[in-house]
N, CA, C and O atoms as a Tripos MOL2 file, in Angstrom:
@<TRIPOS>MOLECULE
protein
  196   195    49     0     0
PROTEIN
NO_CHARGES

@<TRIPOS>ATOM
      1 N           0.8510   -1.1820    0.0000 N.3       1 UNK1
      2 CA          0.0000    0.0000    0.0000 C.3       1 UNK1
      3 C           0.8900    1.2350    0.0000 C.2       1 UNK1
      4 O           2.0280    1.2930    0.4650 O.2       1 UNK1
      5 N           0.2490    2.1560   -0.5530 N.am      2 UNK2
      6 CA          1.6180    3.7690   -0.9030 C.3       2 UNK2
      7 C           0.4810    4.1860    0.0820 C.2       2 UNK2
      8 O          -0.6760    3.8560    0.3430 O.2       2 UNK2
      9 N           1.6340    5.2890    0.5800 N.am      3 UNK3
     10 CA          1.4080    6.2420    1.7540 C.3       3 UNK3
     11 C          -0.1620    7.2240    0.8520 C.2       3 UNK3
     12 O          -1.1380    7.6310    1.4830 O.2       3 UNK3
     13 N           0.0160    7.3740   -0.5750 N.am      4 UNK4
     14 CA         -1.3450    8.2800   -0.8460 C.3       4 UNK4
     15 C          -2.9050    7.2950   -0.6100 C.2       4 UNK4
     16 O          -3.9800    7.6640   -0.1380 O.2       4 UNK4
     17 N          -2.4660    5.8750   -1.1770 N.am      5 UNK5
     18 CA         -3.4060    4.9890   -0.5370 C.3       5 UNK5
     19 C          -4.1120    5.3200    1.2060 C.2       5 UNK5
     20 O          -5.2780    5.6120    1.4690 O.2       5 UNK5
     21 N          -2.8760    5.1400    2.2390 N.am      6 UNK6
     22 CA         -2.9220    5.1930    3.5440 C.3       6 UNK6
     23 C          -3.8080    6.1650    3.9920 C.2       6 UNK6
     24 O          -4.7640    5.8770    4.7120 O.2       6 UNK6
     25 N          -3.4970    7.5900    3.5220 N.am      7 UNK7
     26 CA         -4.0170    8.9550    3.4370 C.3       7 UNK7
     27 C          -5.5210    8.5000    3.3710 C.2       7 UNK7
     28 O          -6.2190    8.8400    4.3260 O.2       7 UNK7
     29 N          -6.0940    7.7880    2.3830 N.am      8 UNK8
     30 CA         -6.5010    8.0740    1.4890 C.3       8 UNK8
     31 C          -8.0110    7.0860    2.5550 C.2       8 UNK8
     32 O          -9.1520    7.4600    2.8270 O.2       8 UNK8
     33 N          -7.2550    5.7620    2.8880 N.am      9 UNK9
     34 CA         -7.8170    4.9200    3.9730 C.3       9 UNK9
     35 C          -7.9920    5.4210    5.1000 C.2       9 UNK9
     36 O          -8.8300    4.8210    5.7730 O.2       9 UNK9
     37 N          -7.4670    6.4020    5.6290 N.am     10 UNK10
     38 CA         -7.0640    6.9140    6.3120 C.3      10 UNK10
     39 C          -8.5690    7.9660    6.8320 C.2      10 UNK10
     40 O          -9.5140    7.9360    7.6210 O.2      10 UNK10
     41 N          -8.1200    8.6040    6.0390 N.am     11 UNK11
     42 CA         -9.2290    9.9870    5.7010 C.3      11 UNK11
     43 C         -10.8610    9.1680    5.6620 C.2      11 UNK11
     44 O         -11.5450    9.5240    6.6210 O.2      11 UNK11
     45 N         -11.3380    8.4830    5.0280 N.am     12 UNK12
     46 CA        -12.5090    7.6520    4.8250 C.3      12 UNK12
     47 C         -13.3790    8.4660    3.5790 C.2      12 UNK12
     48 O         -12.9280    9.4870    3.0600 O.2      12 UNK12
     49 N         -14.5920    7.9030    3.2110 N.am     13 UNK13
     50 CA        -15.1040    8.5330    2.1060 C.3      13 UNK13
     51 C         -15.8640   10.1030    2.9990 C.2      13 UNK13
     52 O         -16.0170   11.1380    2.3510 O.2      13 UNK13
     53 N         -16.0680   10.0610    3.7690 N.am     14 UNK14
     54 CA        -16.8150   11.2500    4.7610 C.3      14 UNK14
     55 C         -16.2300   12.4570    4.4520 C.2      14 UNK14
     56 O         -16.9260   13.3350    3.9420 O.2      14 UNK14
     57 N         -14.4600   12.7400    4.7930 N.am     15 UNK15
     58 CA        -13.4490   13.9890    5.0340 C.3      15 UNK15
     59 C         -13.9710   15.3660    5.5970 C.2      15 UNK15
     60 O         -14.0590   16.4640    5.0470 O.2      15 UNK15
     61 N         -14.2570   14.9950    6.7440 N.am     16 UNK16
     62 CA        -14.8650   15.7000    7.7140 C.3      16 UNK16
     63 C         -13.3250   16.5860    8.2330 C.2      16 UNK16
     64 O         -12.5020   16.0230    8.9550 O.2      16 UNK16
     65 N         -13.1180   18.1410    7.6890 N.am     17 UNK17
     66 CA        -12.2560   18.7300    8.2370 C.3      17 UNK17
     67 C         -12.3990   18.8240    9.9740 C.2      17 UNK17
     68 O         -11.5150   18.6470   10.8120 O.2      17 UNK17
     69 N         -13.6670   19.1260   10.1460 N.am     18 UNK18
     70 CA        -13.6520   19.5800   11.6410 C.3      18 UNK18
     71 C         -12.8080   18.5830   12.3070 C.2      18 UNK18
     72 O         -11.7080   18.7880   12.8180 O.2      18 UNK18
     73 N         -13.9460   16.6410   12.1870 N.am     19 UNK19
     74 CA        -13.2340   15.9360   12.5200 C.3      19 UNK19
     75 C         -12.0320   15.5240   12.5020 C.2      19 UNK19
     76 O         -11.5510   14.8160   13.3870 O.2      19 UNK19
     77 N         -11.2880   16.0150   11.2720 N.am     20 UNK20
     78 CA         -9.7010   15.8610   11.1470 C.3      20 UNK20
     79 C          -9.1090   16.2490   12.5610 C.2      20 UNK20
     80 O          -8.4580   15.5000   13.2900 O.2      20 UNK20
     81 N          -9.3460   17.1350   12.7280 N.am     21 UNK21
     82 CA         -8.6520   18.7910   13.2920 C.3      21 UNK21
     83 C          -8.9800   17.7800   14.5720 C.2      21 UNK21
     84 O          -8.0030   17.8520   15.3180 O.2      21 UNK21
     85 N         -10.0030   16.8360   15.1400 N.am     22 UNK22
     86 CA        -10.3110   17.0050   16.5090 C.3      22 UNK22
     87 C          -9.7700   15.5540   16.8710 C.2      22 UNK22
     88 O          -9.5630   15.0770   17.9870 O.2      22 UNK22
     89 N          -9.6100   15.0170   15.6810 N.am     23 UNK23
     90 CA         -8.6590   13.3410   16.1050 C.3      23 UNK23
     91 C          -7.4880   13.8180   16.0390 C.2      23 UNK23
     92 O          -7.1440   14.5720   15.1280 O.2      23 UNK23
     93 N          -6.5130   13.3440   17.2450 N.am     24 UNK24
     94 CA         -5.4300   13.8470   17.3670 C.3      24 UNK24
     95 C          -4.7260   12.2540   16.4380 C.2      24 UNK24
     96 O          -3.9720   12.5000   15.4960 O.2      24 UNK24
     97 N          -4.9300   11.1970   16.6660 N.am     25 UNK25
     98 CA         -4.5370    9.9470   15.8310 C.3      25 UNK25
     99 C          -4.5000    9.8970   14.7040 C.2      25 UNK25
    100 O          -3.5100    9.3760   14.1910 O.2      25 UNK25
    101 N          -5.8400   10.5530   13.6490 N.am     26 UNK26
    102 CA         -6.1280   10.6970   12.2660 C.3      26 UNK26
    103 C          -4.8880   11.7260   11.7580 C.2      26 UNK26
    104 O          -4.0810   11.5820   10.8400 O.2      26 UNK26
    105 N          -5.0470   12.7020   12.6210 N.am     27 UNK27
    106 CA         -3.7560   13.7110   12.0900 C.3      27 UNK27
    107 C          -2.5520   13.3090   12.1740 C.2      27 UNK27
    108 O          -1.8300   13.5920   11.2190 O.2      27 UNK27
    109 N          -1.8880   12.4490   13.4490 N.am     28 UNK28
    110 CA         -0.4940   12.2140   13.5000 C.3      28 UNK28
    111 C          -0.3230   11.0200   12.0590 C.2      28 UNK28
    112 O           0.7640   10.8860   11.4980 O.2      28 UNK28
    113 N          -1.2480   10.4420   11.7380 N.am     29 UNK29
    114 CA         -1.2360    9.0370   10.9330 C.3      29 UNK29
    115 C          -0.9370    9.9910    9.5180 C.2      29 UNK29
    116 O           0.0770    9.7310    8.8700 O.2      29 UNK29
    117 N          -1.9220   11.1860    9.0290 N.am     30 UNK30
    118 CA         -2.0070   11.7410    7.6440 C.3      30 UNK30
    119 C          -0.6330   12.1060    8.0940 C.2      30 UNK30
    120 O           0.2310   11.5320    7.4310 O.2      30 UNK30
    121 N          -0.1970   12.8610    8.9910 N.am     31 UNK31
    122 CA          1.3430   13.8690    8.9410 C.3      31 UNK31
    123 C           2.4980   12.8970    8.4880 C.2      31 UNK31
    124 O           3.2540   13.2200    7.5710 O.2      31 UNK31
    125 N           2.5970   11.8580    9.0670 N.am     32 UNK32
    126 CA          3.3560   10.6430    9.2940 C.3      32 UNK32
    127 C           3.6290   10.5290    7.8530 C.2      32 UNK32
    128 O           4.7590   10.7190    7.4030 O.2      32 UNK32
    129 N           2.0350   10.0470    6.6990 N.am     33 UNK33
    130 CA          2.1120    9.6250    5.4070 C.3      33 UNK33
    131 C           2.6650   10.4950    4.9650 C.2      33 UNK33
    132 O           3.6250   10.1730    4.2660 O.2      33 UNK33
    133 N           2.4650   11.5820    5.0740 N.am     34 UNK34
    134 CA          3.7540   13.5120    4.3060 C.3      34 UNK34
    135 C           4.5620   13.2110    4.4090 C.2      34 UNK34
    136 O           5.1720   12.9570    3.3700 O.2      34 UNK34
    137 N           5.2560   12.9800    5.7240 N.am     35 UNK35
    138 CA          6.5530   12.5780    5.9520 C.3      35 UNK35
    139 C           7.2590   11.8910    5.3120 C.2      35 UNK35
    140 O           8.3270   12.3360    4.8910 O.2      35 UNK35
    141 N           6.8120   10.4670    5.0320 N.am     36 UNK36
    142 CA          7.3140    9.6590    3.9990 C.3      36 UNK36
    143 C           7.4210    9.7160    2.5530 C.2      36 UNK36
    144 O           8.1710    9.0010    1.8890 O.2      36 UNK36
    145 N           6.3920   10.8730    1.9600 N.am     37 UNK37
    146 CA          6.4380   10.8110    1.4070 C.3      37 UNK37
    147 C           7.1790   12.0010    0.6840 C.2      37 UNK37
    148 O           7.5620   12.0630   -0.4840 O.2      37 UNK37
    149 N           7.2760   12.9150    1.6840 N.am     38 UNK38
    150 CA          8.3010   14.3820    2.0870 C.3      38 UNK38
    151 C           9.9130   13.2060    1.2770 C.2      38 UNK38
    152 O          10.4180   13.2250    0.1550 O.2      38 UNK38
    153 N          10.2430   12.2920    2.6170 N.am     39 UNK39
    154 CA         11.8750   12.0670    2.3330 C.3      39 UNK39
    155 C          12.0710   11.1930    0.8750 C.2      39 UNK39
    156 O          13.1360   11.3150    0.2690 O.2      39 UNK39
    157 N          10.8620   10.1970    0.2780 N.am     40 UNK40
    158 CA         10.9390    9.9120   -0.9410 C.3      40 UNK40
    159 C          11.1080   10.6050   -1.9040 C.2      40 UNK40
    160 O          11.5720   10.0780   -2.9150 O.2      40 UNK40
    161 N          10.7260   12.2690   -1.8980 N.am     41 UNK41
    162 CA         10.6720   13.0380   -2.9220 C.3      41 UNK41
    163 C          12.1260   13.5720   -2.9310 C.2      41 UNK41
    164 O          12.8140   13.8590   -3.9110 O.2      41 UNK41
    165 N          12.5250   13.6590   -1.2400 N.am     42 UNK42
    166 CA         14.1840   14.5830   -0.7530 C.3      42 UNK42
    167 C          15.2560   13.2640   -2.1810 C.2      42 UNK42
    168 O          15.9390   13.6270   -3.1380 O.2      42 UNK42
    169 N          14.9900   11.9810   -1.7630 N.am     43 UNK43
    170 CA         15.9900   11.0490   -2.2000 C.3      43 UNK43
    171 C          15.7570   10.6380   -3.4930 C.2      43 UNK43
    172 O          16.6500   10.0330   -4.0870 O.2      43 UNK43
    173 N          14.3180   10.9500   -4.2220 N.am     44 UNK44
    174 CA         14.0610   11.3530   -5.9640 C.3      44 UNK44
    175 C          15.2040   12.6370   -6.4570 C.2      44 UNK44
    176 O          16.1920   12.6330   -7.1910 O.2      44 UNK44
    177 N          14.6100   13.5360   -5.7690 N.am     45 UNK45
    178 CA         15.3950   14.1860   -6.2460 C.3      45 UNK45
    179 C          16.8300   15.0260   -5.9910 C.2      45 UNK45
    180 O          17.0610   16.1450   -6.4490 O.2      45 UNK45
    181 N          17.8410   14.1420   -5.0630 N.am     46 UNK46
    182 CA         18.9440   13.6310   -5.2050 C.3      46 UNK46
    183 C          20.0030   12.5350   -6.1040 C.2      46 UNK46
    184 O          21.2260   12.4310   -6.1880 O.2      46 UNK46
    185 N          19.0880   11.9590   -6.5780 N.am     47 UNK47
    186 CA         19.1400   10.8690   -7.5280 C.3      47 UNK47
    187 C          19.3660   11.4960   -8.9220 C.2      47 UNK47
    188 O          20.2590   11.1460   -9.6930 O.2      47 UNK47
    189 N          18.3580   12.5670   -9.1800 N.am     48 UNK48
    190 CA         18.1270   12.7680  -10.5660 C.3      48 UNK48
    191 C          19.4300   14.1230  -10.5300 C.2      48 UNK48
    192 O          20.2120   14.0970  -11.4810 O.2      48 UNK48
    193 N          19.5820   14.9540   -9.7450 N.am     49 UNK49
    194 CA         20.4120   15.7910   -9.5390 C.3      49 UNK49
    195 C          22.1330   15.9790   -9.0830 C.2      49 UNK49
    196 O          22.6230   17.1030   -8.9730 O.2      49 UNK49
@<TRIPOS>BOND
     1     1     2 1
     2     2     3 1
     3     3     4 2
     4     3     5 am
     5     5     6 1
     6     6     7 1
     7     7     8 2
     8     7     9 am
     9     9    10 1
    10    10    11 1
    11    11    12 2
    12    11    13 am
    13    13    14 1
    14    14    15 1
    15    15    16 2
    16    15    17 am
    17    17    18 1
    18    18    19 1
    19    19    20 2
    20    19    21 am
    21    21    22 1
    22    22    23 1
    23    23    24 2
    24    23    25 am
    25    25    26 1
    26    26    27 1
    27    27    28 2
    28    27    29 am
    29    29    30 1
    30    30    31 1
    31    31    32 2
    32    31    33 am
    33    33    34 1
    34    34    35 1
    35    35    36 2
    36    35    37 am
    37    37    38 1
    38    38    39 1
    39    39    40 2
    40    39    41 am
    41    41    42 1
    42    42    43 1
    43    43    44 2
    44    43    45 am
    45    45    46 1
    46    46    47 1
    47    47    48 2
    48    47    49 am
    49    49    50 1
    50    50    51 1
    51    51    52 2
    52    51    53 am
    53    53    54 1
    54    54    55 1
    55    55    56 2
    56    55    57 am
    57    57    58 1
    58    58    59 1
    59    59    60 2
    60    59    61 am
    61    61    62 1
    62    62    63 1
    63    63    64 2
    64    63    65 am
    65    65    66 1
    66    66    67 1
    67    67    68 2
    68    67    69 am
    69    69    70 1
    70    70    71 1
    71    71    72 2
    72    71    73 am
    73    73    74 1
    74    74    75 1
    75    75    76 2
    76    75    77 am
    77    77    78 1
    78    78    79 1
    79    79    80 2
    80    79    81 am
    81    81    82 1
    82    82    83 1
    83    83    84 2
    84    83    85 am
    85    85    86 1
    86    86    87 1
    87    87    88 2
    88    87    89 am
    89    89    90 1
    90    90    91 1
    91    91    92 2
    92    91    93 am
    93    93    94 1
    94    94    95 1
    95    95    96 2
    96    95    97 am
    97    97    98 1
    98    98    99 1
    99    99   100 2
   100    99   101 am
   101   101   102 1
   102   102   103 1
   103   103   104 2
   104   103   105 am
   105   105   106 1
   106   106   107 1
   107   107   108 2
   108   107   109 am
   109   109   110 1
   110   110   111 1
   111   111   112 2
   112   111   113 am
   113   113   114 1
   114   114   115 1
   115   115   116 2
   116   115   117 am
   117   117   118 1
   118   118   119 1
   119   119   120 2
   120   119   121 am
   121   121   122 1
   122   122   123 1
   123   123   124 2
   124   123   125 am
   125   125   126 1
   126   126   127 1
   127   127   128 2
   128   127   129 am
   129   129   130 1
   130   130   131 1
   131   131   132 2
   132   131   133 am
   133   133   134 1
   134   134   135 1
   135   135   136 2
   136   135   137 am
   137   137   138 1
   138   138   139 1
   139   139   140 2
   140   139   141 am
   141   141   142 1
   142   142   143 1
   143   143   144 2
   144   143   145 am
   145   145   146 1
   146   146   147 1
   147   147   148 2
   148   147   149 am
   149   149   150 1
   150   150   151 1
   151   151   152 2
   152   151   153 am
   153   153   154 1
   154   154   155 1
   155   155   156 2
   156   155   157 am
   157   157   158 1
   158   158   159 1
   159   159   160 2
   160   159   161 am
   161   161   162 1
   162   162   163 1
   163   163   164 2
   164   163   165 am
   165   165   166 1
   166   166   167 1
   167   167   168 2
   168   167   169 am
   169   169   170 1
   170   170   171 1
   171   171   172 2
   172   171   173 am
   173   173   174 1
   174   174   175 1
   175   175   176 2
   176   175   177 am
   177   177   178 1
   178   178   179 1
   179   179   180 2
   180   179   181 am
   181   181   182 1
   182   182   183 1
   183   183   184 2
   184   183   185 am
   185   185   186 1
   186   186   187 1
   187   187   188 2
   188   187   189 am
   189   189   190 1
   190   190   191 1
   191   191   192 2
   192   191   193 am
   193   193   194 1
   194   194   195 1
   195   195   196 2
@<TRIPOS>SUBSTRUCTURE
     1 UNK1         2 RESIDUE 1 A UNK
     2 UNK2         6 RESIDUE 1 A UNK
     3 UNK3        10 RESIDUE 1 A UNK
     4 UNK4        14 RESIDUE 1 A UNK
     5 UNK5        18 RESIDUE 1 A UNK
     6 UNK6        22 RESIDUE 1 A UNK
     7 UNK7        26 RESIDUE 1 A UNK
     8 UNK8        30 RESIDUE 1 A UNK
     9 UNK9        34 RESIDUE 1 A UNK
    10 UNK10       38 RESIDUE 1 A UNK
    11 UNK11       42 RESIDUE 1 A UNK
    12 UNK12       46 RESIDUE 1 A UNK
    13 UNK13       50 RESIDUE 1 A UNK
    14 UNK14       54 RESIDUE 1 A UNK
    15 UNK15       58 RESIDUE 1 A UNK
    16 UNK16       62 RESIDUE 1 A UNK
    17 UNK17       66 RESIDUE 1 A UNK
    18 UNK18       70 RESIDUE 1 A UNK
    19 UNK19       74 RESIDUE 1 A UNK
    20 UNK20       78 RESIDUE 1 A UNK
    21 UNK21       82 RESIDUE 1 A UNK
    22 UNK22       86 RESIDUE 1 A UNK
    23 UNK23       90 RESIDUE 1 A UNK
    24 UNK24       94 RESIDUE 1 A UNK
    25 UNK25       98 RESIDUE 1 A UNK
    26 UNK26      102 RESIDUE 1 A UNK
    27 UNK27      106 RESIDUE 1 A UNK
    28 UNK28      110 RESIDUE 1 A UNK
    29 UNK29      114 RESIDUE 1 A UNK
    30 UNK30      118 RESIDUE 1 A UNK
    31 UNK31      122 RESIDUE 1 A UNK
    32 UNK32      126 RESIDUE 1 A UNK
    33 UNK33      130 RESIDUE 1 A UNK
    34 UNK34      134 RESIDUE 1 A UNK
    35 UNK35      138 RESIDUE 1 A UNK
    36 UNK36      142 RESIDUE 1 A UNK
    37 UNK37      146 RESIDUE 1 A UNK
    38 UNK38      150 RESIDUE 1 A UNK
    39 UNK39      154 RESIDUE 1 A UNK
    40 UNK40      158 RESIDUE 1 A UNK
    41 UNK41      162 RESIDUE 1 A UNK
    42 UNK42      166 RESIDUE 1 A UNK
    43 UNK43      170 RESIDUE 1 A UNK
    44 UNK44      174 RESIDUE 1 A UNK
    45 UNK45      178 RESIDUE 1 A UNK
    46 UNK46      182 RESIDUE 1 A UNK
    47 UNK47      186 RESIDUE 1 A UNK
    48 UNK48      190 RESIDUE 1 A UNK
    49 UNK49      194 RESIDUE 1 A UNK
């Protein structure tokens, strides 16, 4: 599964901002998937550069 999948499972078909904002778990889990997907992009584009 890719981290935009996770997000994606993550989030549910609903995407209730308020609720985002008020699960402290839902948010650390979406930040987490950025993250990973933050240092995949750092080590793409080290590669190509």
């Amino acid at each position: 599964m890719t981290s935009i999948e996770s997000i994606h499972d993550y989030l549910g078909e609903k995407r209730d901002f308020l609720e985002f904002q008020k699960n402290k778990l839902l948010r650390r889990g979406v930040e987490r998937e950025i993250e990973i997907i933050g240092e995949a992009m750092s080590k793409l584009m080290k590669n190509i550069y």
